[in-house]
N, C-alpha and C positions, 0 to 999 in steps of 0.2 A: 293899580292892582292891589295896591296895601289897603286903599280905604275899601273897594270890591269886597276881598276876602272880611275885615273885622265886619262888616255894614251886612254882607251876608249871614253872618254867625248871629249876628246880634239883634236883627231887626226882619219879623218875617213878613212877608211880601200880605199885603191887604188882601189879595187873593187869596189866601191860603185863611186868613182870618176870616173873610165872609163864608167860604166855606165850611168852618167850625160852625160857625154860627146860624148857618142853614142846616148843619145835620144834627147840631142841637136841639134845635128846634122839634127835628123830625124823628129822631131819635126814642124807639118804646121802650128801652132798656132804662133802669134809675140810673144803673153804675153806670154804662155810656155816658147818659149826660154830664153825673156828674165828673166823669173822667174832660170831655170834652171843655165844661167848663175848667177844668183844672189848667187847660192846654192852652185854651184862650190867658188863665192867669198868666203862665207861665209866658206866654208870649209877650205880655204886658211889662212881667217882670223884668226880664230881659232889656228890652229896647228904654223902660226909664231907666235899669240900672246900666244901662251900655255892657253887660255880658252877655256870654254865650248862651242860648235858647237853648241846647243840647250839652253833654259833657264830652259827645262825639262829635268833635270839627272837624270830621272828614277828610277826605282824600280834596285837595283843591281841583278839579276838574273845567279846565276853562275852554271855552269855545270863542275864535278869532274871526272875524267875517272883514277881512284885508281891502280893503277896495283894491281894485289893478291900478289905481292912480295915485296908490301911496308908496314912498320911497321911505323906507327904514333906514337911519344914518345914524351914528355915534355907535355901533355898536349893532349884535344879534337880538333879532324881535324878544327870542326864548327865553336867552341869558335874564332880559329886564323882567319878563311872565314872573321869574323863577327868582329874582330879587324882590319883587314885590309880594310872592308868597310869603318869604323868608321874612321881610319888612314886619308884613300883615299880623303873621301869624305871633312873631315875637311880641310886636308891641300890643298886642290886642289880646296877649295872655291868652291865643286858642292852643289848643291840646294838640303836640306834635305826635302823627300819627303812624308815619312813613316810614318803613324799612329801606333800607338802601339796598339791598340783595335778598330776595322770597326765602331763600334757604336759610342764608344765615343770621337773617334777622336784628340785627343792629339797625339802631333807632338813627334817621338822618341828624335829629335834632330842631329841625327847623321847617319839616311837613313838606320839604321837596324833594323831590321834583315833582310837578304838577305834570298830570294828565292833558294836554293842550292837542286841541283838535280845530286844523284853520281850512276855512274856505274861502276862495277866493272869488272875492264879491264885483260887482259894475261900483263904480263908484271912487270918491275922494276920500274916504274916511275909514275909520278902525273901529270896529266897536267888538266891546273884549265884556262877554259871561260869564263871571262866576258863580259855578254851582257845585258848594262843597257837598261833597258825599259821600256819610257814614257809612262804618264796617259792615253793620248787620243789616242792614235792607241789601245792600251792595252781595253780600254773599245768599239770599233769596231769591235772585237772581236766576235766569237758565236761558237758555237757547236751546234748538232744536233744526232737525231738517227735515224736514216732512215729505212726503212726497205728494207732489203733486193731487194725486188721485182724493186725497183726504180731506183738501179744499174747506169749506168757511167751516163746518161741523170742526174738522180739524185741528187749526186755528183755537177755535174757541174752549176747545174739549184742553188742549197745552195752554192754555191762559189761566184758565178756571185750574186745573190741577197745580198749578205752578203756586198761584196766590191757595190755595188750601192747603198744598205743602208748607211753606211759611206762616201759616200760622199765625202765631202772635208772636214771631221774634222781627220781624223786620220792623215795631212796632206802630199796630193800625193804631187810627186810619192812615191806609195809605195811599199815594199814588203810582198806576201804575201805567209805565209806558211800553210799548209792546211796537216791535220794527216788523213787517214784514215785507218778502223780498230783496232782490239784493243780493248777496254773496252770505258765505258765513258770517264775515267782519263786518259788511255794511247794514246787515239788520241788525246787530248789535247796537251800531253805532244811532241808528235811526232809533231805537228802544230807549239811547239817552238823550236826545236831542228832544225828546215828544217828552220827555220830565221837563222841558226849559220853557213848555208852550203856558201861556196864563192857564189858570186852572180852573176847569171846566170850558175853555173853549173848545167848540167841536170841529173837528174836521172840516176843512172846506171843501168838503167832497162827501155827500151825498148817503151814499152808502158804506162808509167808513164812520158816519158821524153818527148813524143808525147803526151800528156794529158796535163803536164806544158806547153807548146808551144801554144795549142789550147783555152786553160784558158786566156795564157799572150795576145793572140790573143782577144778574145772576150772583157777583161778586157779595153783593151786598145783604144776600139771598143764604148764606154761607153760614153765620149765624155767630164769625169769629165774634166781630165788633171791637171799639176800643181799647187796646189795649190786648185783643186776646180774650176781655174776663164778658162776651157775647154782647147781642144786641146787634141794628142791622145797619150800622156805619163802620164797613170794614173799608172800606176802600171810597175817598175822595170824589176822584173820576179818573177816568181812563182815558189815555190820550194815543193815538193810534199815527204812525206814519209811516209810510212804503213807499214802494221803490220798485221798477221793472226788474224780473228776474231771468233765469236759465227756464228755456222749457222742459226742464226734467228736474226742478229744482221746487221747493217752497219752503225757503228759510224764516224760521220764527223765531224772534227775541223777547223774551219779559225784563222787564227791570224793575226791580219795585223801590222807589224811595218811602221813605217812613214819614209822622206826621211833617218834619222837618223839613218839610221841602221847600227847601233854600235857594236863592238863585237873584245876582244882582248884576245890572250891567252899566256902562257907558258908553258911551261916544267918542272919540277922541277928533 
């Protein structure tokens, strides 16, 4: 958990670099580019100098997939999650973020307690995702309920308003994952599971992976770009996942992470 958290701050995922690097490319804006290349330095910087890529090290956000044929002994799975944040985040100098109560706002000191969300997998093994996630794209954010009747138009009409609400503070390029279906709580949660997926894989389904396509399209159509300062690299790619819901229901979640999109795992 300790190496997860610094190795995530510190070193951004080759995915997220090729993608710089593809919308470099394509990118008609000067300031774009040259913001993009500044993103690629900065990402450089970072991972030779062993710091943090962002000065926002996020909320630790980790995802458990437990096999049912592992037996947790010495102690609770959480307590260790939440020791090796504490670990992580001390010794790798990231920026303690976490209040320990919303209201009254005293700092934990040591950026826990993490966000942990476990599912229980077929298998022998644990394998544990971290993916820290800063203030400002995290509060760009929104869900919705839609009804029914509103259907794909819908959908895409609260995506598309959601990333042009935000602007340029979640700071593009971003990614955005989008839950639908589900309950209130489960398209949310689907909305941050779809930021964990490699970047720019599409859907293995069909007409979801032609819906991301048409999103990434519109999104980038926008004219925020870079940073906010325009051009037509606002948004990454769009990663889309759902879930059976209520017949009277059509819950929609956005999530936007920022160019930072962070996220490292293992095996145990």
């Amino acid at each position: 958990m300790a190496r997860l958290c610094i190795e995530a701050n510190y070193y951004l995922g080759s995915d997220v670099i090729r993608a710089f690097e593809r919308s470099r490319e394509e990118e008609s804006s000067l300031t774009g580019r040259d913001i993009l290349k500044q993103l690629l330095l900065n990402a450089k910087i970072a991972a030779d100098d062993r710091v943090p890529m962002c000065q926002d090290t996020g909320f630790a956000v980790v995802f458990l997939d437990l096999g049912q044929g592992v037996r947790i002994e010495g102690g609770s799975l959480y307590d260790a999650v939440n020791e090796g944040v504490r670990k992580g985040y001390t010794e790798g100098f990231l920026r303690k973020s976490i209040v320990g109560h919303p209201l009254k706002r005293i700092n934990t000191g040591d950026n826990t307690p993490a966000v942990i969300h476990t599912r229980v997998v077929p298998g022998d093994s644990l394998k544990i995702t971290v993916a820290p996630k800063g203030g400002g794209s995290e509060n760009m954010s929104a869900i919705r309920m839609l009804k029914p009747a509103e259907g794909l138009d819908g959908v895409k009409k609260f995506v598309l308003e959601t990333v042009k609400t935000a602007g340029p503070n979640p700071c593009p390029p971003i990614v955005v994952g989008v839950g639908i279906g589900g309950t209130f709580e489960k398209c949310a949660l689907l909305a941050k599971e779809a930021l964990i997926r490699e970047l720019g894989r599409p859907s293995p389904l069909p007409e979801i992976a032609a819906l991301e396509k048409d999103l990434l399209d519109e999104i980038n159509s926008l004219g925020i770009g870079p940073q906010g300062l325009g051009g037509r690299t606002t948004a990454l790619a769009v990663h889309i996942e759902i879930y059976p819901c209520h017949i009277a229901s059509l819950p929609v979640a956005v999530n936007i992470n920022c160019h930072a999109a962070r996220h490292k795992e293992a095996v145990l």
